[in-house]
C-alpha positions in Angstrom: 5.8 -16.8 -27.4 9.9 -16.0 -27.8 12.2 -17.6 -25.6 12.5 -14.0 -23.1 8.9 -14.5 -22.1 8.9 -18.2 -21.7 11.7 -17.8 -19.7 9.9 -15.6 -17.8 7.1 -17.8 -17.6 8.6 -20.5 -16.3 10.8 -18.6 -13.7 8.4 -18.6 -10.8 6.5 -21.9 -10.3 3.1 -21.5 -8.2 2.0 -18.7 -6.0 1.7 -14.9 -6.7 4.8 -14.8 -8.3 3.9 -17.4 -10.9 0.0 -15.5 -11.6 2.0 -11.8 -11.9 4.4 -13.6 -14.4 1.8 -15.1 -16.5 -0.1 -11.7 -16.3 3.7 -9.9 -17.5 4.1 -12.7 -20.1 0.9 -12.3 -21.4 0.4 -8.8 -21.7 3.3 -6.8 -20.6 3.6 -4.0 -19.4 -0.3 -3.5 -18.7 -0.1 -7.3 -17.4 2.4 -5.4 -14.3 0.1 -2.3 -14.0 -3.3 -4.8 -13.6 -1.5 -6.8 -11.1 -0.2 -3.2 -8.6 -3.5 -2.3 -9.2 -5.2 -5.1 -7.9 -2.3 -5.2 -4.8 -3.7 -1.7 -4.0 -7.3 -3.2 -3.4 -5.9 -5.9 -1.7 -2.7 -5.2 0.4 -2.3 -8.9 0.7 -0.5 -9.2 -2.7 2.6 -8.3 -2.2 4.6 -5.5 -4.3 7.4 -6.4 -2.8 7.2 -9.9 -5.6 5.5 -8.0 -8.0 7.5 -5.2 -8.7 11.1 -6.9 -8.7 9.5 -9.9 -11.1 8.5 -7.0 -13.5 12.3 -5.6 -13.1 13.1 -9.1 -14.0 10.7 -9.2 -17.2 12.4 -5.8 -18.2 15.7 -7.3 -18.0 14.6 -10.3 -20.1 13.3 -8.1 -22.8 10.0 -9.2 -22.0 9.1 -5.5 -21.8 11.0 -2.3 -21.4 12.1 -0.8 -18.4 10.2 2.4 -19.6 7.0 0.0 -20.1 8.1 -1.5 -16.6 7.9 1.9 -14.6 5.0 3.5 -16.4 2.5 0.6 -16.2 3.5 -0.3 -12.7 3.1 3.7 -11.7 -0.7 3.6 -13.8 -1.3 1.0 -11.8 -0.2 2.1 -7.9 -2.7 5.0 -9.2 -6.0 3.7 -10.9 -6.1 1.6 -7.3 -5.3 4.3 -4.5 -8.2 6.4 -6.8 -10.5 3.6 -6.3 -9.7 3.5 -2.6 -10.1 6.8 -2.3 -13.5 7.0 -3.4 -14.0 4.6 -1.2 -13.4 6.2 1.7 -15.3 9.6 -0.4 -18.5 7.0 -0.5 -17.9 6.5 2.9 -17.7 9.7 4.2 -17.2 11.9 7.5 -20.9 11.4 8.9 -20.4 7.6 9.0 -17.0 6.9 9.9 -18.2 9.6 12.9 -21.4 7.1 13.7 -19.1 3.6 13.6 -16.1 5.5 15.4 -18.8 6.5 18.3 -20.0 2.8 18.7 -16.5 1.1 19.2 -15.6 1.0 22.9 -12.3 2.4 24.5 -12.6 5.6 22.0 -13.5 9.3 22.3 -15.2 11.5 19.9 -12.3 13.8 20.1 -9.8 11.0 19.4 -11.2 10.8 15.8 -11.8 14.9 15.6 -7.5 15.4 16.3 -7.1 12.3 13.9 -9.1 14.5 11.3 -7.1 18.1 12.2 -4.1 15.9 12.0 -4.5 14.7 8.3 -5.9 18.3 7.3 -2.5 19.4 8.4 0.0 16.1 6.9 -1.9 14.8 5.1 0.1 15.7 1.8 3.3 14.3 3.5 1.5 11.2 4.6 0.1 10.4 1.1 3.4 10.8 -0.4 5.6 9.1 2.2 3.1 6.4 2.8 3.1 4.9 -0.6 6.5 3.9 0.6 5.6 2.0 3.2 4.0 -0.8 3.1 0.5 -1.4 4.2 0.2 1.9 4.4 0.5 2.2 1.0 -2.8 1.3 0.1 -4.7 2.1 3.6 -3.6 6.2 3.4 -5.8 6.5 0.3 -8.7 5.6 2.4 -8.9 8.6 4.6 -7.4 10.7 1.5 -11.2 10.2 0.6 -12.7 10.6 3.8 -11.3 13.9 4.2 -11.6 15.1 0.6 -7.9 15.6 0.0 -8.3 17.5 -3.6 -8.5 14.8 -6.6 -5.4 16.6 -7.9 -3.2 16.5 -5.0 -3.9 13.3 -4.6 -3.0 11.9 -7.7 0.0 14.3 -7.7 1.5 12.7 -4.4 0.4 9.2 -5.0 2.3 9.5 -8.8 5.4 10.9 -7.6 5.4 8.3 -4.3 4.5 5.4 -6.2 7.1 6.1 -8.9 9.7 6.1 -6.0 8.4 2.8 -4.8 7.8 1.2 -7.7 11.5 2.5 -9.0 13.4 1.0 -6.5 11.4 -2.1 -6.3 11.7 -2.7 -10.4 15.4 -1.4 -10.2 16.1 -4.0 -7.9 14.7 -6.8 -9.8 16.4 -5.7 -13.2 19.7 -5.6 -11.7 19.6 -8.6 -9.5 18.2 -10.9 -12.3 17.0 -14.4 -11.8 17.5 -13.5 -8.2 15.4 -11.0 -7.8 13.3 -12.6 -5.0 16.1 -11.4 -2.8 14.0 -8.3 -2.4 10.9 -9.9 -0.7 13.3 -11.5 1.6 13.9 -7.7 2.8 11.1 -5.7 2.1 9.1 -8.8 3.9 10.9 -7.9 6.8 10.2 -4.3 6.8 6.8 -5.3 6.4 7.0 -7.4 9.5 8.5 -4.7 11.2 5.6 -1.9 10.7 2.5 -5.0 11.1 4.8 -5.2 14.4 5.2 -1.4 15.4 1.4 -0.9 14.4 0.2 -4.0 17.0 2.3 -2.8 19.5 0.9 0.8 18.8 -2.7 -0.4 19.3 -1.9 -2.4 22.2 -0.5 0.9 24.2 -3.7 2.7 23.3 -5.7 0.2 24.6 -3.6 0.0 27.9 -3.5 3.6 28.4 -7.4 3.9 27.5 -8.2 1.2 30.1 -5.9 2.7 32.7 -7.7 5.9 32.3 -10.9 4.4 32.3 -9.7 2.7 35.4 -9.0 5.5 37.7 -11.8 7.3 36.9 -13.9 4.7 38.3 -11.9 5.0 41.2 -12.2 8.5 41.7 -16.3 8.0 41.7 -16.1 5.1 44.0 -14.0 7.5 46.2 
């Protein structure tokens, strides 16, 4: 091991960042696309340390920033096409049967959801690998609905690559601090988790409220 990657090594101690920087030291460049793809399948590892700790490696010469960008890109893809199929083995008919069992819904809640995607569904592929949480959770109904394979792919490359840019940009200029960024992107994350609970909470409300006068009306 040269002195780059045991720098790198022993850079971050414990935690996620120090498993993604043994993955980087150990293999490189497909060490960084292994570790996005597996934060794909589970949103809970967070790309906002991965990515900027691969920016890092690149600027230690652990691995180029070319290597850096492509295996991290490879990566955001092989696991939004694995979610996708996901939602593709899913499927219409049974998201229809669980979405007709859950209370404080309507059938036709689910049917504009559906004309919505067919009509954004390209802008929200693209624009929600930027965000997080969504950026793993829009290739779910990407499969659902059958969103062409090659769309898909085309939108989640060219969203992921903006992503996973800026992210691996970051940590190659900033250095050994580089964990600056999850300071900030963690509280963009907070933000949406926050704008999504307070999202589902109105729903509810206005649902009840609805459900509320209605049952007034027939008592009346």
């Amino acid at each position: 091991m040269n002195l780059t990657t045991m720098a790198l090594a022993q850079q971050p101690a414990d935690g996620v960042a120090g498993w993604a920087a043994d993955l980087v030291a150990t293999m490189g460049g497909p060490g960084a696309g292994l570790a996005i793809a597996l934060e794909n399948l589970f949103p809970p590892l967070p790309s906002e340390v991965i990515l900027p700790l691969t920016g890092f490696a690149a600027g230690q010469g652990v691995l180029s920033l070319a290597s850096a960008l492509f295996w991290t890109t490879l990566g955001s893809v092989v696991g939004a096409v694995a979610l996708y199929w996901i939602g593709v083995l899913f499927g219409r008919e049974r998201m229809h049967a669980i979405w007709g069992k859950l209370p404080l819904v309507k059938a036709s809640d689910l049917v504009r959801t559906e004309q919505w995607f067919v009509k954004h569904g390209t802008k929200a592929v693209f624009f929600g690998r930027m965000v997080p949480i969504f950026r793993s959770l829009i290739s779910v109904p990407a499969g659902v609905e059958r969103m062409p394979m090659p769309t898909f792919i085309m939108l989640t490359t060219l969203g992921s690559l903006i992503w996973n840019g800026i992210l691996v940009m970051a940590g190659y200029w900033l250095g050994d601090q580089w964990d600056v960024v999850e300071t900030y992107v963690g509280f963009l994350s907070k933000a949406v988790l926050v704008l999504v609970v307070v999202a589902v909470v109105a729903y509810v409300a206005v649902r009840l409220r609805g459900r509320g006068r209605a049952q007034h009306r027939r008592a009346s």
